[in-house]
Phi, psi and omega in degrees: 000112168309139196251084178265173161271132167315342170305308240247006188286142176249153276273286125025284169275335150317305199270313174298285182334294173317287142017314189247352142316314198285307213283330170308296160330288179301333164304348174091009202280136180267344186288348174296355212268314193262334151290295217276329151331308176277330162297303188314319192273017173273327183306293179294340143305297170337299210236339169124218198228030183252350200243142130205067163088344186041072186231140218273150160289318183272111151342132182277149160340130166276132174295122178281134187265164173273171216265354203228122168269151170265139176273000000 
């Protein structure tokens, strides 16, 4: 991921980059942590503090397997 300023970013490729900063974040990569910060407060400048998008925070759930295999 190329490292633009969040400013200079348009609407659009802001909210996917952040997004895709946050889930890299929670995924634990620490250089992601402090970029995706700073996309967020561009976000919530931008758009206020109501919006990303309504994109979950929390990794989604692992599908769980059954406890019993198929031949």
């Amino acid at each position: 991921m190329s490292m633009t300023e969040p400013g200079s970013l348009d609407d659009e490729e802001l909210l996917n980059r952040a997004h895709q900063l946050r889930l890299l974040a929670l995924r634990g990569h620490s250089e992601a942590r402090g970029s995706a910060h700073l996309h967020e407060v561009e976000v919530r400048r931008r758009f206020g503090s109501a919006t990303t998008l309504s994109a979950p925070l929390e990794p989604a759930p692992a599908r769980r397997r059954p406890f019993w295999r198929f031949w």
